[in-house]
C-alpha positions in Angstrom: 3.4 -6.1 -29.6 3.5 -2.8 -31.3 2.7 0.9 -29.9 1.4 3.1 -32.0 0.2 7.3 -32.1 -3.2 8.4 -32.2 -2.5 11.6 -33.1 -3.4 11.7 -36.7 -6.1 10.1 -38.6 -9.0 8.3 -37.8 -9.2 5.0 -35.8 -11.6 2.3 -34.5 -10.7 -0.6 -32.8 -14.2 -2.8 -32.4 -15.0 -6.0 -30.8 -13.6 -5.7 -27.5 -14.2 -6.1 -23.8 -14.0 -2.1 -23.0 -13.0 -2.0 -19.4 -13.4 1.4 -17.8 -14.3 3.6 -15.1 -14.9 0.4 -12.6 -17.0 -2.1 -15.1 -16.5 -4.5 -18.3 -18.9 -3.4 -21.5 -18.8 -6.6 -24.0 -18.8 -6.0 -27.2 -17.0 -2.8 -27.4 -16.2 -0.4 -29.7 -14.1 3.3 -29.9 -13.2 5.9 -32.2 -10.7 8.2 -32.1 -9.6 10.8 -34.6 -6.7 13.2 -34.4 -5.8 12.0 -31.3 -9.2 12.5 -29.5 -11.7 10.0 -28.5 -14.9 11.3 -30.7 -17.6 8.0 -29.7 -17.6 4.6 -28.3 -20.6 2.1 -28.3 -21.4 -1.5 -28.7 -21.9 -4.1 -31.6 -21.3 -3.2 -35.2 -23.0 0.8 -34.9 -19.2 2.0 -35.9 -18.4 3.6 -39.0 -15.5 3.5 -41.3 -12.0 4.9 -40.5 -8.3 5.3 -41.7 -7.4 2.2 -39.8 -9.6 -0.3 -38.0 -8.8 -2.4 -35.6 -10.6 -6.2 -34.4 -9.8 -6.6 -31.7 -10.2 -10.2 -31.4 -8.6 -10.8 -34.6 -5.2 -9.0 -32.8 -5.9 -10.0 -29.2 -7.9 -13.7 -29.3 -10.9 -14.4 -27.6 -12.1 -12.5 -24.9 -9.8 -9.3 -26.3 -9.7 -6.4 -23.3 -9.2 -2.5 -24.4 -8.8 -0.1 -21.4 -7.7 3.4 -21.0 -4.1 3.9 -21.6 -2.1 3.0 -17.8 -0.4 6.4 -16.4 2.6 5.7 -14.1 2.7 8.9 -11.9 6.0 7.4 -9.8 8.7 5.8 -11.9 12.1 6.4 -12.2 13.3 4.6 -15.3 13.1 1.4 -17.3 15.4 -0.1 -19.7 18.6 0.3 -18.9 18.6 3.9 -18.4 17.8 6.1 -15.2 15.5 9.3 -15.5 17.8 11.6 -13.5 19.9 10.8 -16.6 18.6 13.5 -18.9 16.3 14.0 -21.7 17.7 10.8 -23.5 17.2 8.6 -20.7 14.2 9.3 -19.9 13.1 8.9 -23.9 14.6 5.5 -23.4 12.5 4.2 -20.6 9.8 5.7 -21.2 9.6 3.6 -25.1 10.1 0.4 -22.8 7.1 1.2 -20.3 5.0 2.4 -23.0 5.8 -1.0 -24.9 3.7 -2.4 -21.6 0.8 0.1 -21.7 2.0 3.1 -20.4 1.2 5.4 -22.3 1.5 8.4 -20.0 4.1 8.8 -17.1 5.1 11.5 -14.7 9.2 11.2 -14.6 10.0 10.2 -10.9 13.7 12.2 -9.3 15.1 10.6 -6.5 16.8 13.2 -4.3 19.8 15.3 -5.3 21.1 18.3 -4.3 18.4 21.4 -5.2 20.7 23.2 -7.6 20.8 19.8 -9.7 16.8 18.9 -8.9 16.2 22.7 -10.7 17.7 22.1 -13.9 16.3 18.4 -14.1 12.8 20.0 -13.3 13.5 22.6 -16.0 14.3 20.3 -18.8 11.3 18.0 -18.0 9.1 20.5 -18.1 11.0 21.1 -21.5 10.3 17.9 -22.5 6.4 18.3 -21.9 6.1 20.4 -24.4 7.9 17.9 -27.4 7.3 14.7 -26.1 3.6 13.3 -25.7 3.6 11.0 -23.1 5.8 13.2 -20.3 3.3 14.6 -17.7 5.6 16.0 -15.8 7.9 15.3 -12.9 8.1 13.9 -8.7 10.6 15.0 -6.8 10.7 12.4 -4.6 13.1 14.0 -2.3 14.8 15.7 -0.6 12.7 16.8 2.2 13.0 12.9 3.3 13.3 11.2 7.0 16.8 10.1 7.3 15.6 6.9 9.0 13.6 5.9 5.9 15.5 7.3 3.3 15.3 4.0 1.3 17.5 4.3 -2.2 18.0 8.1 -1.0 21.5 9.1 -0.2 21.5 10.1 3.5 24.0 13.1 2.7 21.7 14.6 0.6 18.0 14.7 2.4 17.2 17.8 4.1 14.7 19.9 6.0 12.1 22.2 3.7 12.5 25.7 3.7 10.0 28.2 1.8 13.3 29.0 -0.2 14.0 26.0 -1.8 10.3 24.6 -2.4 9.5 28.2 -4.5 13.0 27.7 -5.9 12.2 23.9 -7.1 8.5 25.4 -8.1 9.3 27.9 -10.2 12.0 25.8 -12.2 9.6 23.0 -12.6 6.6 25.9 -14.5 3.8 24.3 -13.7 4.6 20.8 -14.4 6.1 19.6 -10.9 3.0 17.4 -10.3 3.9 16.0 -7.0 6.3 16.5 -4.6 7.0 13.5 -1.7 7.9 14.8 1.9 7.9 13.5 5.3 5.3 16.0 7.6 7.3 15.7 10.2 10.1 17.4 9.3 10.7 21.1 10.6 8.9 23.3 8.2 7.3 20.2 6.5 3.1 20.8 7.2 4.3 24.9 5.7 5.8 23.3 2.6 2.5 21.0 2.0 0.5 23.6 2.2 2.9 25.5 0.1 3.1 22.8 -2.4 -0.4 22.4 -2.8 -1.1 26.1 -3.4 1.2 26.3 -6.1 -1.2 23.7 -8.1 0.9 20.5 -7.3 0.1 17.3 -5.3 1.9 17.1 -2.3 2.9 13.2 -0.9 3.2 12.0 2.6 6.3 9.3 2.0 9.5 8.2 3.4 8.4 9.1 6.5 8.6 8.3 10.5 4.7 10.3 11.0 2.5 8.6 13.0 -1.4 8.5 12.4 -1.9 11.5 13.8 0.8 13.8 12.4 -0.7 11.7 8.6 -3.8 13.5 9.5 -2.2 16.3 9.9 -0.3 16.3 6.6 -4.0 15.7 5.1 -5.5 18.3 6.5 -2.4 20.7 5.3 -3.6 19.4 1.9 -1.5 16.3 1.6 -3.2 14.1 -1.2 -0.4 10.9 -1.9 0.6 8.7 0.1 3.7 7.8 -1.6 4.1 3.4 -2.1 2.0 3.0 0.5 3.7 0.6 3.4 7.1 1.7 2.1 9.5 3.4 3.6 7.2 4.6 6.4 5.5 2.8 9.9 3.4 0.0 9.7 -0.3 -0.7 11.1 0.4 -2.0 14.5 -3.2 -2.8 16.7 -2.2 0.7 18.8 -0.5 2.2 16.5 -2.4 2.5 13.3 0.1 4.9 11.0 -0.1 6.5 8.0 -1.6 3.9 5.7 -4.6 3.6 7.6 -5.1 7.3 8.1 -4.7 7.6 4.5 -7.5 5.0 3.8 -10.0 6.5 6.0 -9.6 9.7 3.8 -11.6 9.9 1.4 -9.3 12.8 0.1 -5.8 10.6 -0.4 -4.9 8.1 -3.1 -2.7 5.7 -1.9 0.3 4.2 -4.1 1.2 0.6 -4.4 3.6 -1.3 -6.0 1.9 -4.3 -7.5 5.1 -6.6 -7.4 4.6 -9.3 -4.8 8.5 -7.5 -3.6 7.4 -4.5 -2.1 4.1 -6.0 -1.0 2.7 -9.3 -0.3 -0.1 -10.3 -2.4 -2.7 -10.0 1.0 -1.5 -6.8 1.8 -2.3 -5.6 -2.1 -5.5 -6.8 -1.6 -6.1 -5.2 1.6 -4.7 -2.0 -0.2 -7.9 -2.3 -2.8 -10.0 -3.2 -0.1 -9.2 -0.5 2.4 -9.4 2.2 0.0 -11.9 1.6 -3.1 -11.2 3.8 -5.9 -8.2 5.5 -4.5 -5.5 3.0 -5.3 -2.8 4.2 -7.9 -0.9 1.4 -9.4 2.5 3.0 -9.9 6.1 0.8 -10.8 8.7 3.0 -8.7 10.7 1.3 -11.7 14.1 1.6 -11.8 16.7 1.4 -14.8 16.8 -2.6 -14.6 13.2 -2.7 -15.7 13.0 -4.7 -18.7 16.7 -5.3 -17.9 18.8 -7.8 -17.2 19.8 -8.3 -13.5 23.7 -6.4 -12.8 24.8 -3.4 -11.1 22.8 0.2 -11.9 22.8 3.7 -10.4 19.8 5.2 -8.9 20.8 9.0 -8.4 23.8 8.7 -5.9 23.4 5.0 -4.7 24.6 2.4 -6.3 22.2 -0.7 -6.4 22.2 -4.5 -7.3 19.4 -6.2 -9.4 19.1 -10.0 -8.3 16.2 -12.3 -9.6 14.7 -8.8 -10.8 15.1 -7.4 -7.1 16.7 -4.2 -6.4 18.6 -3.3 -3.7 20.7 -0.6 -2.6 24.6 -2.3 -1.9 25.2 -0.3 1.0 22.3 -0.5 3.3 20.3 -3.4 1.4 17.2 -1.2 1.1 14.8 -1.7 -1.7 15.8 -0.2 -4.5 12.6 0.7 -6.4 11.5 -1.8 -8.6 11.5 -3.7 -12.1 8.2 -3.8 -12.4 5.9 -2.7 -16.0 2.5 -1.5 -15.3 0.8 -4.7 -17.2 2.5 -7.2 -14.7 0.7 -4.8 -12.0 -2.3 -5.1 -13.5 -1.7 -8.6 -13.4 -0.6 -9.1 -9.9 -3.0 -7.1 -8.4 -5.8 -9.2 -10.0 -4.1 -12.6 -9.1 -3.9 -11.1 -5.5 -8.0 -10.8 -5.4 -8.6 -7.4 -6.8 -11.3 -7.0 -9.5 -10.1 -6.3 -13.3 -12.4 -3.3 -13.3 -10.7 -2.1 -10.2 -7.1 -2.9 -11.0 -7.9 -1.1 -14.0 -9.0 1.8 -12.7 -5.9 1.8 -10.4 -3.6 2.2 -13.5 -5.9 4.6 -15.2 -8.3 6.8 -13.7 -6.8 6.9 -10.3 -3.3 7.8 -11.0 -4.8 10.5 -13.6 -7.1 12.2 -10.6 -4.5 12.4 -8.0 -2.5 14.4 -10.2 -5.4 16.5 -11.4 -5.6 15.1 -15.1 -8.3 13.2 -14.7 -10.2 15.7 -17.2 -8.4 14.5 -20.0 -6.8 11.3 -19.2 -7.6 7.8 -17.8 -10.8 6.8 -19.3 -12.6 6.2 -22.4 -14.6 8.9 -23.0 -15.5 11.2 -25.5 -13.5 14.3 -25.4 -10.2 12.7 -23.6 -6.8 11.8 -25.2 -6.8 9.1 -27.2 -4.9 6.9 -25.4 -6.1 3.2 -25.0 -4.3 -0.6 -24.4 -5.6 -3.9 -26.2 -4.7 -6.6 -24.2 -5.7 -10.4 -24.3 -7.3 -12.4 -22.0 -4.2 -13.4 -20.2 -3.9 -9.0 -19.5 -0.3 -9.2 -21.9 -0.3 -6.3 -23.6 -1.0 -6.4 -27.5 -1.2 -3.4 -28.8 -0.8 0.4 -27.6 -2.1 4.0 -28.6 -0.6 7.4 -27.5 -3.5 10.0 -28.5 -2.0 14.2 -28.6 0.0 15.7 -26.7 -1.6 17.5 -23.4 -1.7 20.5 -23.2 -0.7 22.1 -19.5 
């Protein structure tokens, strides 16, 4: 497996199943120069390029190429944690983009707001040098306590106008969504405070009940963060957040694809509940693509056992090891179609974060950014395209 930039030059990678935008397209073809997708079509209509690609030839029969995955909720991979710094998250981000990431939005688990500012500032640093880096989520701290999952208790607090501007402003645009549980004092303020300041705002690690979900959606909420995690359930009179999140039509829901956080029925009643609005994410931790041992996630310490995580003091789930392509995978061994588990780890994830105009599908005009998988879905072969601009 080898990953590779698109930046330069001309490309063409021919002869593949192109899955996109919800369907399969035999026979496929793409060209991309300088980064850029410039055509796509069928058969042998494509003309010469610096490199070219078979797909086949690289990726046996039956040969997949999709849009590149984007991971708008991670929090690190191979041995190193994002809240780490600048190297850190250059060292996760090579393992997930080894598995088909080729875009990612650099996931903070809560710390205290002085620390969350600089982190925010040298991400959005990082945008500007480092292709894949969308962005970041500050996934805390405006948290329940009683969910606060791999959060350190000490740490959550309620949202004031204060720090959410504070947080804003270090970020510079590239804060591109902020979890928070609407129930909080001040919490339906900061969403609609967060979304006016161009950034998604997620209903997560919460105690809300359907209606006070609504609520957050009607304040502009437009995540549910990992969906079924770290917040109520679907009882028969007592529906929740999830399903007030899948009746609208306005809220992508996350889901981690790893048969840990989810069983395989309730993935598939994720895809089935909400078409077109799932987002594929890993919530990955440093022990993905790791061996199992002891690793840090922010302030709580956690243990990785048969590639589970969990936090040592209160046994929470820790995050998770999971790589996009073995979401991909799961989600289509738990019933989901390949055009829309696809579309979970491209398009979707690229819309809720308002990219969608230059990332997550083929198409002329976008980043060059594409995966060539075989007809098991292992990733052989992955393209980064330029650098987007914000």
């Amino acid at each position: 497996m080898s990953t590779h930039s698109s930046a330069t030059g001309s490309l063409v990678i021919h002869s593949a199943r192109i899955v996109d935008r919800g369907e399969i397209v035999e026979d496929g073809w793409l060209r991309i120069e300088d980064g850029f997708i410039v055509a796509r079509g069928t058969g042998s209509e494509w003309t010469a390029a610096d490199e070219v690609v078979d797909a086949t030839a690289v990726a046996g029969a039956g040969a997949l190429l999709t849009p590149g995955f984007v991971d708008i909720h991670g929090h690190g991979g191979a041995g190193a944690a994002f809240d780490d710094g600048v190297e850190a998250i250059r060292a996760g981000r090579a393992l997930h983009r080894e598995h088909g990431t080729t875009r990612a939005v650099i996931s903070l688990v809560t710390a205290s707001v002085d620390a969350l500012a600089e982190s925010v500032a040298a991400i959005a640093d990082l945008t500007e040098t480092d292709a894949d880096v969308l962005g970041s989520h500050l996934e805390g701290p405006f948290l329940d306590p009683g969910h606060h999952g791999a959060h350190e208790p000490s740490l959550l607090r309620h949202p004031t106008a204060d720090d959410v501007a504070r947080l804003l402003a270090a970020g510079r645009g590239t804060i591109r969504q902020i979890t928070i549980a609407p129930e909080l004092p001040g919490g339906l303020d900061a969403i609609r405070q967060i979304v006016a300041a161009g950034t998604a705002a997620a209903v997560g690690h919460t105690d809300a009940d359907a209606a006070m979900a609504v609520a957050a959606f009607e304040a502009g909420a437009s995540i549910l963060t990992h969906a079924f995690n770290a917040m109520p359930g679907i009882h028969h009179r007592a529906p929740g957040p999830v399903l007030a999140a899948a009746a609208d039509h306005r809220v992508v829901l996350e889901a981690i694809a790893d048969n840990v956080h989810l069983d395989p029925h309730v993935i598939k009643l994720v895809f089935d509940s909400a078409p077109g609005r799932v987002a594929l994410i890993t919530d990955a931790m440093a022990a993905a693509g790791s061996a199992d041992g002891h690793y840090d996630l922010g302030a709580v310490s956690v243990t990785v056992e048969d590639g589970v995580a969990r936090a040592d003091d209160t046994g929470s789930i820790a995050g998770s090891t999971l790589t996009q392509d073995v979401a991909l995978r799961r989600a289509v061994q738990a019933g989901a179609t390949l055009p829309a588990a696809v579309q979970a780890l491209t398009e979707t994830p690229a819309r809720a974060i308002g990219r969608d105009a230059v990332l997550g599908r083929l198409q002329e005009g976008l980043l060059g950014d594409a995966v060539l998988l075989d007809a098991d879905l292992r990733v052989a072969r992955v393209w980064t395209g330029a650098r987007l601009i914000v």
